[in-house]
C-alpha angles and dihedrals in degrees: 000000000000115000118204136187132175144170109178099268109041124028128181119193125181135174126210138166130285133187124191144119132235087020119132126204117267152141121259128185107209121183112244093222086069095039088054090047073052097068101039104050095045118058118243095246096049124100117233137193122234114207118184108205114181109279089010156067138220139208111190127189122166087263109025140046134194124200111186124163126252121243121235131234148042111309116223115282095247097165086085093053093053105095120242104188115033099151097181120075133180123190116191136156111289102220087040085061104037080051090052093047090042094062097039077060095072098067101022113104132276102235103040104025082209119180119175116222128208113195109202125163092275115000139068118203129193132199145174143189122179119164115245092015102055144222127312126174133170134152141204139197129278157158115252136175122184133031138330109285150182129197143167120224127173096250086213097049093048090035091059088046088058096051080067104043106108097204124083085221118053127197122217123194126197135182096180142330089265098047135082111281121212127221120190142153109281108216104003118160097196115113093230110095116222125195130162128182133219129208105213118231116234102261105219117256 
């Protein structure tokens, strides 16, 4: 079963293992709000069944059971946004890197939440100017392979995708500042397979 969910601007895909009988393949558009009644109501250890009517979807557990609609229509082909040929990578330590993002947030702006990244062998450096607020940098170390670069990512936006990352390490893959970036568990043994992606923001000259 592959799971995807996109904005625009940020999209997590993730496949996991399924197992059923008489079911065909198909696409199914399915509203947040119920997934997320989903994984409150069912605890996270307990199997459940998954019934498709014909406007509608099911969650079944031995004791609960949750209808939602189905929502009509194509879904965006994200297939073509999902880069193919990032050739620079970074792996650092997610919560040195959530700390780091979460400092550069006091003084980036409202509105963008804009942090500019420098990727050095070795060391990542953040840094931050926002009129009326002020300037913030700070760096940590990484692992990088590839060239120099410099690139603009909303801090929120990649600060929510760590919270879900379930490594204590995360990868990151770039083309340019300009292309789709990757983020993805670094090290992680499950057979599911996680991947989000990231649109950069345009730094300022």
């Amino acid at each position: 079963m592959r799971m995807v969910a996109t904005n625009g601007h940020r999209l997590a895909k993730m496949d996991v293992a399924v197992s059923g009988h008489g079911a065909q393949t198909s696409d199914l558009i399915v509203m947040p709000k119920a997934l997320d009644q989903v994984s409150k109501l069912f605890p996270d250890e307990e199997d459940l069944e998954v019934a498709r009517g014909d406007n509608h979807l099911a969650f079944k557990s031995p004791f609960t059971t949750i209808y939602t609609r189905l929502i009509e229509g194509p879904y965006p082909n994200y297939e073509q946004v999902i880069p193919k040929d990032n050739d620079r990578y970074a792996i650092a330590d997610k919560d040195a890197l959530a700390s780091a993002l979460r400092r550069m947030a006091t003084v980036a702006s409202d509105q963008t939440h804009r942090i500019k990244l420098s990727f050095n062998a070795g060391i990542l450096r953040f840094q931050v100017t926002t009129p009326d607020l002020g300037d913030g940098q700070d760096e940590i170390p990484i692992r990088y392979e590839g060239d120099p670069m410099d690139i603009g990512f909303n801090g929120a936006y990649l600060l929510e995708i760590l919270k879900y990352i379930p490594t204590p390490e995360v990868k990151l893959t770039f083309k340019a500042p300009e292309r789709a970036a990757t983020v993805e568990p670094e090290g992680w043994s499950d057979p599911a397979a996680y991947l989000t992606i990231l649109m950069p923001l345009r730094l300022s000259d």
